[in-house]
N, C-alpha and C positions, 0 to 999 in steps of 0.2 A: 683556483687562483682567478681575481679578475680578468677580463680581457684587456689588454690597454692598445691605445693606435699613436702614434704622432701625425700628425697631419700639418703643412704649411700651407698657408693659401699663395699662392701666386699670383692674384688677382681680388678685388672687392668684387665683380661677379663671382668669383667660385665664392668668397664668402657669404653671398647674401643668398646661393642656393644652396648648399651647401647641408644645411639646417636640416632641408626636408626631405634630403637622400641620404642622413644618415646613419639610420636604424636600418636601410634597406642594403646598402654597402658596406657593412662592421662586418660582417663574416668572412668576406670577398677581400675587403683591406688587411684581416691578419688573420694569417693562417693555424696560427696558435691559441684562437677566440675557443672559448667552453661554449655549450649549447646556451641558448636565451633563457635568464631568469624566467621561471613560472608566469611571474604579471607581468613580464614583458618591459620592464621599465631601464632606460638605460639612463644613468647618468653620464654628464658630458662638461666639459669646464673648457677652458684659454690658462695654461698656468703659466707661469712668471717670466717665463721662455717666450710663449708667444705660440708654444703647443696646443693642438687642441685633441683632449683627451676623452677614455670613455671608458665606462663600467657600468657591470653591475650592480655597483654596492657606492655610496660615495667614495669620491676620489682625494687619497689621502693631500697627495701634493697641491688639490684645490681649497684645503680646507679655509685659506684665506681670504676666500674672492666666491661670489655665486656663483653654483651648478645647475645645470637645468636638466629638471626631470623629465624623460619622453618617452611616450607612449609607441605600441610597436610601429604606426604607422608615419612617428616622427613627430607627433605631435605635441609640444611642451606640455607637461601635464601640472608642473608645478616650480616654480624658482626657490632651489635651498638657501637662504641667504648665510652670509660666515658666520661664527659665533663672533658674538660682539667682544670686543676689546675689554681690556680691564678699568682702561677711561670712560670707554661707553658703559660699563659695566656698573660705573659708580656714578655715573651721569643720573642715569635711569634710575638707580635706587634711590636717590636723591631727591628726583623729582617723583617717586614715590611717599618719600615720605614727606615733602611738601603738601603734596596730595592730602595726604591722611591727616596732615596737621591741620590744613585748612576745612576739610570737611569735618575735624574734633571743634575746631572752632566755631565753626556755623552751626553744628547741632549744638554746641553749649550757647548760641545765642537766641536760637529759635527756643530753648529751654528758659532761658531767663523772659524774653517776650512773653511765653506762656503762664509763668509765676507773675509777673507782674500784673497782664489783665486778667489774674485771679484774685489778685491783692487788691489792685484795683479797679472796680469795674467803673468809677466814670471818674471827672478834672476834682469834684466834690472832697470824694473818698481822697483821692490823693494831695490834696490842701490840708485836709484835716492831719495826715499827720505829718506833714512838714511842718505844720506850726505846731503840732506837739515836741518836733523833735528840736526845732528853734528855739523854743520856748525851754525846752529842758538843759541847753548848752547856757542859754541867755543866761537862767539861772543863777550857774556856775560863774559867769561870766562877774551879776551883780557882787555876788559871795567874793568873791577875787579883788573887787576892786573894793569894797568893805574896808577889806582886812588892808588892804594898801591903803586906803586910807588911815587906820590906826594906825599903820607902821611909821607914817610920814609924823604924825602927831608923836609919838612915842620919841624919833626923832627930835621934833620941836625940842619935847623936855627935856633929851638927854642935852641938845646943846645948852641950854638956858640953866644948867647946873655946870657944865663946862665954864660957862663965862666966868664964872667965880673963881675959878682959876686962873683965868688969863693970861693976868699980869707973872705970875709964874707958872708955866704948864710944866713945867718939872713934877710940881706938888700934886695935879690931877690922879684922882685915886687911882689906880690898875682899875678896879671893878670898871670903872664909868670907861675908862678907857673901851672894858671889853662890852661892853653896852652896846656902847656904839657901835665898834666892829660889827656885834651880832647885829643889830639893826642896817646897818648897811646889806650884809650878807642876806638877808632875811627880806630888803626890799629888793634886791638885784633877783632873787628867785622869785618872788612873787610877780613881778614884773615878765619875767623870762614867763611864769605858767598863763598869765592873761594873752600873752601874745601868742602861747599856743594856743588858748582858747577862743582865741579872734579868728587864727586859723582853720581850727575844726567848726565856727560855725560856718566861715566861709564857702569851705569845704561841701557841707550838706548845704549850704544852697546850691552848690555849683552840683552834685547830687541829685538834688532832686531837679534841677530843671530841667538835666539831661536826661532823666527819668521822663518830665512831661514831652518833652519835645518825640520821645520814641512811644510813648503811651497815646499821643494824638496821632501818633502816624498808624497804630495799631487799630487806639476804637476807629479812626476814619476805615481803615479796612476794613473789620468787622463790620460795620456798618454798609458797607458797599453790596459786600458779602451776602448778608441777611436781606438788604434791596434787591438783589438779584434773587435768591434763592425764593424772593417772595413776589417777583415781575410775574407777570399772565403768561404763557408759553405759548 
């Protein structure tokens, strides 16, 4: 069985000596103390009472508060601190795995920097194919506005056969009715696809300049790099 002591201080002198007489006096204070651990380490704690306690082994009733490990000549050998709470507990996971998210984050960016001045080694290379790639929405772009142009015509004619109607639209056929309908329907979509397509080229410019702007920041690097690596020493 441990040895345990209670001790009160009566004074903040006996407490602040107290420390470094007390591996020399544990035998002396209870007469029911076992022989000294092999390495001679005594743990010692203040528990919740205001006792100050000591053993062998850690002290159960300290387990919420630091114990101090001492050497046989009283010397703190080392501060046990408590196990952490289950707040702290989750604190710290937490901030682990921010950790590791941020660090997945920065090697996926230093990875994409690398793929880029592979792709692109100068401003040249990387013009050439943003105006390919402008060039191939633009396109789509002309194709779209084509065909809405026909649709609007198509339009024209279905009204200009309505007008014969007019004066009784009762009489206007069902077909031409549904003409129209379709033509409406038909320019509300095409209209709706052009303005996607305004925005996907939008899109690759805003793309690629965000692309240049990080590509100049990269060859100015490289460049610095290579000046240095090729300065006289």
């Amino acid at each position: 069985m441990p040895s345990r002591f209670v001790w009160r201080p009566s004074s903040l002198r006996l407490v602040a000596v107290v420390g470094g007489a007390l591996c020399i006096g544990l035998a002396g204070l209870n007469t029911h103390a076992q022989t000294k651990p092999a390495n001679g380490a005594i743990y010692t704690c203040i528990d919740a009472q205001g006792r100050l306690l000591s053993s062998d082994r850690p002290i159960a009733e300290c387990r919420d508060r630091p114990q101090r490990v001492l050497g046989p000549t009283g010397t703190v050998r080392q501060i046990v601190p408590p196990p952490p709470s289950p707040e702290e507990r989750e604190r710290e996971a937490a901030r682990q795995r921010e950790a590791s998210e941020a660090a997945t984050r920065l090697a996926e960016e230093r990875r994409r920097e690398a793929l880029l001045l592979m792709r692109y080694p100068d401003e040249a290379a990387h013009q050439r194919t943003r105006a390919a790639a402008i060039a191939q929405v633009q396109s789509v772009i002309d194709s779209a506005r084509a065909h809405a142009q026909t649709l609007e015509r198509e339009r024209q004619r279905i009204e200009e056969e309505m007008a014969f109607y007019r004066k009784d639209p009762a009489s206007t056929p069902p077909a031409l009715k549904q003409r129209l309908a379709q033509n409406a329907k038909q320019r509300q979509l095409q209209a709706q696809f052009l303005a996607d397509q305004e925005r996907e080229k939008a899109r690759i410019e805003e793309r690629f300049d965000a692309e240049l702007r990080t590509l100049r920041r990269l060859w100015a690097t490289a460049d610095a790099d290579a000046g240095a690596a090729g300065a006289p020493r």
